[in-house]
C-alpha positions as CSV (number, residue, x, y, z in Angstrom):
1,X,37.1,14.3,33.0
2,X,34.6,14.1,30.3
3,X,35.7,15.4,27.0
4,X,32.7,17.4,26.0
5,X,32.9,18.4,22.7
6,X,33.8,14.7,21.7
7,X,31.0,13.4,23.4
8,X,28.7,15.7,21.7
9,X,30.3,14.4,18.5
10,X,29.6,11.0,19.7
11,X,26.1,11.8,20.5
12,X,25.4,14.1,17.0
13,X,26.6,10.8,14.8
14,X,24.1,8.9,16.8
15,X,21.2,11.3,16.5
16,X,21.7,12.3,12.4
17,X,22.8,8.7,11.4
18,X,26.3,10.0,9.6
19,X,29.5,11.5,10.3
20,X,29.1,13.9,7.5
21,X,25.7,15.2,9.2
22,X,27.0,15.3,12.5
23,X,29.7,17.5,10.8
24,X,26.8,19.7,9.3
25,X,25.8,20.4,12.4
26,X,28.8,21.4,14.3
27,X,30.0,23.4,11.6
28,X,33.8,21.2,11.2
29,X,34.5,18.7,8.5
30,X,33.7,15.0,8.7
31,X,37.5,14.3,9.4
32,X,37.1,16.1,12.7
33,X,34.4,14.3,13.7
34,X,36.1,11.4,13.0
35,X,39.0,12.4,14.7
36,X,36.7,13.0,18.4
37,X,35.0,10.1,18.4
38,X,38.2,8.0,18.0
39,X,40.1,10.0,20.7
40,X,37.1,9.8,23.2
41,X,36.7,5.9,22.6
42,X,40.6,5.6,22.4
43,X,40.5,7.1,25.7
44,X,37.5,4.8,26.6
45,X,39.0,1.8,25.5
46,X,35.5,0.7,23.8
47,X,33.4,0.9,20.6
48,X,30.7,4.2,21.6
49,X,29.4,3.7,17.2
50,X,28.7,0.8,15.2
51,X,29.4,2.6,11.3
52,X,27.1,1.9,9.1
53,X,24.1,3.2,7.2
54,X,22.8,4.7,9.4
55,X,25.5,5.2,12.4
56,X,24.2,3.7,15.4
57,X,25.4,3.7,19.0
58,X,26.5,0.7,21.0
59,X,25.8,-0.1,24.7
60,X,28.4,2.2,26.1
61,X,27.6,4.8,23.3
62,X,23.8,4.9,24.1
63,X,24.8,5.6,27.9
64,X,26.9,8.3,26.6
65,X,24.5,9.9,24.9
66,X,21.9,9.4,28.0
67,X,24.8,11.6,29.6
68,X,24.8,14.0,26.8
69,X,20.8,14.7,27.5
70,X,21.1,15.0,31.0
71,X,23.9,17.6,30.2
72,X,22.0,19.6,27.8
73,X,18.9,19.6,30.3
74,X,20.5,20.6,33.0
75,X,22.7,23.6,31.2
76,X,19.4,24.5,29.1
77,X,17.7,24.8,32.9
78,X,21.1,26.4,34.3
79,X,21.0,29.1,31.3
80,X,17.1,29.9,32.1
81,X,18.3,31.0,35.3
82,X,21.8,32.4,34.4
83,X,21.0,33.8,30.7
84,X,24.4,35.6,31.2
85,X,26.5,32.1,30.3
86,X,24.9,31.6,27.3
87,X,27.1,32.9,24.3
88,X,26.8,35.9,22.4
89,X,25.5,34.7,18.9
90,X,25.4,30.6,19.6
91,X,23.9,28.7,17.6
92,X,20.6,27.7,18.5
93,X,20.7,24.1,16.2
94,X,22.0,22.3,19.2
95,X,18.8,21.7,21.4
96,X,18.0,18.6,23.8
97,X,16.2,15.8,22.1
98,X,14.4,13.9,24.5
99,X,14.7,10.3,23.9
100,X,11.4,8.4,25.0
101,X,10.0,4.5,24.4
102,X,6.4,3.6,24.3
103,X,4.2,0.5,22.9
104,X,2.2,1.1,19.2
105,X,-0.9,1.2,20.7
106,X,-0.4,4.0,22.9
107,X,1.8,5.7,20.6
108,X,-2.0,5.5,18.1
109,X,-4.2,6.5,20.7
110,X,-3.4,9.1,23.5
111,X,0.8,9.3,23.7
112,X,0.5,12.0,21.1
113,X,-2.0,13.8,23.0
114,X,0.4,14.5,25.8
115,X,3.6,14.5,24.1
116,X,2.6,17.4,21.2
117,X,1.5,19.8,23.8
118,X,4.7,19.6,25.9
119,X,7.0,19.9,22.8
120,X,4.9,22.8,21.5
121,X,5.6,24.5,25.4
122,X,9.0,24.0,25.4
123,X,12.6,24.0,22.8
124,X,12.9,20.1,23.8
125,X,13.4,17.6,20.4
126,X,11.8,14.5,20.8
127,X,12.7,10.5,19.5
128,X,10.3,8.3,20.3
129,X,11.0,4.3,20.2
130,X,9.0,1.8,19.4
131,X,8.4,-1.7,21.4
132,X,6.6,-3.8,23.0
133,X,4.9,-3.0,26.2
134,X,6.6,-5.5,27.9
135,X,10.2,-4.5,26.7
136,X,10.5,-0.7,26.8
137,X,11.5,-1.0,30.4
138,X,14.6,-2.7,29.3
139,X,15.6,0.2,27.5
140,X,15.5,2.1,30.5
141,X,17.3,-0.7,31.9
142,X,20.1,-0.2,29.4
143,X,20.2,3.6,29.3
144,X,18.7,4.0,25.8
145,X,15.9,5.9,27.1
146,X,15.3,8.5,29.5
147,X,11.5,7.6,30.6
148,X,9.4,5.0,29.0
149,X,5.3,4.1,28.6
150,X,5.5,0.2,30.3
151,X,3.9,-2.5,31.7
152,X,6.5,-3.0,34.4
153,X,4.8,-2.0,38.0
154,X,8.5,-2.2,39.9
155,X,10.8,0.5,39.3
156,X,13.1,0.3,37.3
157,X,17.0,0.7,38.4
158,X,17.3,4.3,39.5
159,X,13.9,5.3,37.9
160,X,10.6,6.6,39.1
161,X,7.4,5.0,38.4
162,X,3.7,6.5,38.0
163,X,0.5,4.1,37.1
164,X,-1.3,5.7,34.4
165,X,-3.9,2.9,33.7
166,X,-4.9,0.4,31.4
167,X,-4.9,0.2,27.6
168,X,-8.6,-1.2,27.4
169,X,-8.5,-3.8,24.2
170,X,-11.5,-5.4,22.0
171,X,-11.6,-8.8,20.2
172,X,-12.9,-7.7,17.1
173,X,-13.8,-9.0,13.5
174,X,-15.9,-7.9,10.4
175,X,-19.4,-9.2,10.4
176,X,-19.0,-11.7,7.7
177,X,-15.6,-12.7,9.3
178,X,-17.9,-13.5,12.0
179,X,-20.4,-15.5,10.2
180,X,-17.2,-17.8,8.6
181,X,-15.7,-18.8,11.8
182,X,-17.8,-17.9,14.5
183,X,-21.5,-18.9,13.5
184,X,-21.4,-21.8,15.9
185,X,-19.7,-20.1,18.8
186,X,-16.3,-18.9,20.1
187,X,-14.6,-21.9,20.8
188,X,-11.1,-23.8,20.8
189,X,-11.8,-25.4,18.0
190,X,-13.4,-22.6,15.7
191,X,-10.5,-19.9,17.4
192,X,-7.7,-22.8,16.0
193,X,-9.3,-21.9,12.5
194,X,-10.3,-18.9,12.6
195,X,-7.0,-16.7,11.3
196,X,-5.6,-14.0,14.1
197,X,-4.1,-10.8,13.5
198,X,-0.3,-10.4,15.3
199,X,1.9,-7.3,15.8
200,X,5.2,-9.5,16.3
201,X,6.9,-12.8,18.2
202,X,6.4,-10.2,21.1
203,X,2.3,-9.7,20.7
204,X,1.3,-11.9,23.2
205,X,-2.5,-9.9,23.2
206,X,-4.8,-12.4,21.1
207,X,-3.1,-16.0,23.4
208,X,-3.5,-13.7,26.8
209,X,-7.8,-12.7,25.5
210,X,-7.9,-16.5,25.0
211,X,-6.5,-18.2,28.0
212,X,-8.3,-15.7,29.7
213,X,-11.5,-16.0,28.4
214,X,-11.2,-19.8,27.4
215,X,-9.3,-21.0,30.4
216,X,-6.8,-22.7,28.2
217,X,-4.3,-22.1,25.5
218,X,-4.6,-22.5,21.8
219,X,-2.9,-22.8,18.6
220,X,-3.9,-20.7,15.9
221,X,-3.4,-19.4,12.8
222,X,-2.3,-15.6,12.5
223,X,-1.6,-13.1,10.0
224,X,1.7,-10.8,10.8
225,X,0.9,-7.2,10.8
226,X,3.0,-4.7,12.7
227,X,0.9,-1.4,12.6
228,X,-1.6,-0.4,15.4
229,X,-3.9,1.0,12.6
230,X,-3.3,-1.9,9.9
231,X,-4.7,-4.3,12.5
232,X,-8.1,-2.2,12.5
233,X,-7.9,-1.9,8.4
234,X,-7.5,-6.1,8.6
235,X,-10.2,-6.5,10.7
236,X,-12.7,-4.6,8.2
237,X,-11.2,-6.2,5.3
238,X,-12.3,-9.3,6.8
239,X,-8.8,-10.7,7.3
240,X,-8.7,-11.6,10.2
241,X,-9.4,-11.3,14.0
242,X,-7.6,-9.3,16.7
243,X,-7.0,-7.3,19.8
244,X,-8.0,-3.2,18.9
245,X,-7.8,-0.7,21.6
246,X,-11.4,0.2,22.7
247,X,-10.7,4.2,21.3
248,X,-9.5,3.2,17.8
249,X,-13.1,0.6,17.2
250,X,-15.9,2.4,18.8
251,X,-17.6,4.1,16.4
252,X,-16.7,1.1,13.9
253,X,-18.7,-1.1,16.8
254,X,-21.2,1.6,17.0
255,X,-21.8,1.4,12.9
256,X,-21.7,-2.5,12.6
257,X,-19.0,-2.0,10.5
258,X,-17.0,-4.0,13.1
259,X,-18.2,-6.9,15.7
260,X,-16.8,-8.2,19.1
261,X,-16.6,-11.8,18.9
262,X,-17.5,-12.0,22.5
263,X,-19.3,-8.9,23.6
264,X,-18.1,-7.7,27.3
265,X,-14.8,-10.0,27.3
266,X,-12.5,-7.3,27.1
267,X,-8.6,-7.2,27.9
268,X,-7.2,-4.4,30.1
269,X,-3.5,-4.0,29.8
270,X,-1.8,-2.3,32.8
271,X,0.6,1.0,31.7
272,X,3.5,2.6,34.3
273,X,5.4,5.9,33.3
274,X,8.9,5.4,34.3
275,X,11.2,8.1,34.0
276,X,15.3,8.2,34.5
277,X,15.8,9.7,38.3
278,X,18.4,11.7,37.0
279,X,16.1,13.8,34.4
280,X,12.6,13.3,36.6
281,X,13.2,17.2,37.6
282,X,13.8,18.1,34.0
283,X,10.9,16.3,32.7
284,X,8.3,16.9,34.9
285,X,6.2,19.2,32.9
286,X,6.4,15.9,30.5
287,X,5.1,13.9,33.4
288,X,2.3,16.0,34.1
289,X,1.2,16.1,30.7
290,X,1.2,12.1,30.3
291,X,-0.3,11.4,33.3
292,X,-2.8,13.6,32.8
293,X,-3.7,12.6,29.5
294,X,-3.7,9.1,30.4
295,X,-6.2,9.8,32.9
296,X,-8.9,10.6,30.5
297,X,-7.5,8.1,27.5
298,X,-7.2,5.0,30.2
299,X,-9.2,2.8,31.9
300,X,-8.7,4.0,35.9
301,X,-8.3,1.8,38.5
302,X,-10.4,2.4,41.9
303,X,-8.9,4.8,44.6
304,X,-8.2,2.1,46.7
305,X,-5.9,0.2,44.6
306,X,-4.0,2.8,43.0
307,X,-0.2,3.1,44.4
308,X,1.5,6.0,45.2
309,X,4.6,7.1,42.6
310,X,7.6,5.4,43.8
């Protein structure tokens, strides 16, 4: 059997960062805390914390605290029902944060849009991690998240997945960046000096708009710059050129403060909602709200070519 309260220290240290706050919290001193999380991972026979500053969970601990959430959903859901088992006088502080990953770009376009009115509707926290389009399925893979914005069409190990769309996405530079490098036309030689904008070793956007547009791959030069609104900043400072979703460089387009370097050759990246079987139930007012969102934020594919949710 699962010892409970020691798995809700384990998951408390993970979600404040300390020992001390997770004491706050549970009302004990740190030394109890302390005390739990050695006797559950005694038990265990495995590291569930790496300390530090801040606390974080290991593999086994992050599955543990995936456990933890589906706990707390499904007593939250059974108290709805049954408000007789909830305490006289609990304390309220202990509520379910939903832990959820999507890519930058979404996260500064629509994500908000359906994540804000769900967590006004409802008690449920929320984390939301950061990553790659093409990673966030692997933290559903390794139980760090219970549902997960991706670009991964095949399900996920004991997951269910919905298309949502595409992320529509613009090659874009200031006018006069325009002029420096592009006067003569886009080509492999002027894109190999004309300097790129890059979220990280994982932005693979600007090389895929190239290869696709070009036919071939090239080398070139690239400023690092991990915000999704820093790469629309850099682009009217002139620094450089890059990928911006079509939402976030409209009215920029519109105004001339911004040009596409080829007009029309747009990139559409493909997005899935995958969700952890185990919570689907639990978080289906959550899917409802992103899939519906998504449908007037993305690019929609025809009737025909849209799978079922699997």
């Amino acid at each position: 059997m699962i010892d409970y309260p020691a798995a809700l220290a384990v998951a408390l240290v993970v979600q404040t960062g300390s020992f001390e706050k997770a004491a706050k919290a549970l009302h004990v001193t740190p030394s109890a805390i302390s005390q739990r999380v050695k006797m559950i991972e005694d038990r265990l026979g495995v590291s569930l914390i790496e300390r530090g500053t801040p606390c974080i969970a290991t593999e086994k601990g992050e599955w543990l605290c995936r456990h933890m959430d589906h706990v707390g959903m499904l007593e939250k859901d059974l108290i709805k029902h049954m408000p007789g088992l909830a305490e006289a006088g609990a304390d309220p502080l202990h509520r379910v944060t939903l832990t959820l990953a999507t890519n930058a770009d979404s996260l500064g376009t629509w994500f908000l849009g359906a994540v804000a009115p769900f967590a006004r509707s409802t008690d449920f926290l929320v984390s939301i991690a950061v990553d790659d389009e093409d990673y966030t399925a692997d933290w559903l893979h390794r139980g760090r998240v219970l549902a997960a914005v991706t670009s991964l069409a095949k399900p996920v190990k004991g997951c269910r997945v919905t298309r949502l769309g595409a992320l529509r996405y613009q090659a874009t530079a200031s006018p006069e960046f325009f002029e420096r490098y592009f006067a003569r036309g886009v080509t492999p030689e002027t894109l190999a000096r004309a300097p790129a904008l890059t979220f990280s070793q994982k932005d693979r956007l600007q090389r895929d708009w190239i290869r696709r547009t070009l036919g071939q791959s090239v080398s070139f030069p690239t400023h690092w710059l991990p915000s999704t609104q820093g790469f629309v900043d850099a682009c009217l400072a002139g620094m450089g050129w890059g990928m911006n979703p079509a939402q976030m460089v409209g009215a920029h387009l519109q105004a001339g403060r911004l040009v596409e370097i080829l007009p029309g050759r747009t990139l559409d990246s493909p997005l899935f909602w995958q969700v952890n079987r185990l919570a689907a139930d639990q978080l289906a007012d959550l899917t409802r709200a992103v899939v519906g969102q998504a449908s007037r934020a993305l690019i929609q594919p025809s009737a025909e070519s849209d799978p079922p949710e699997v």
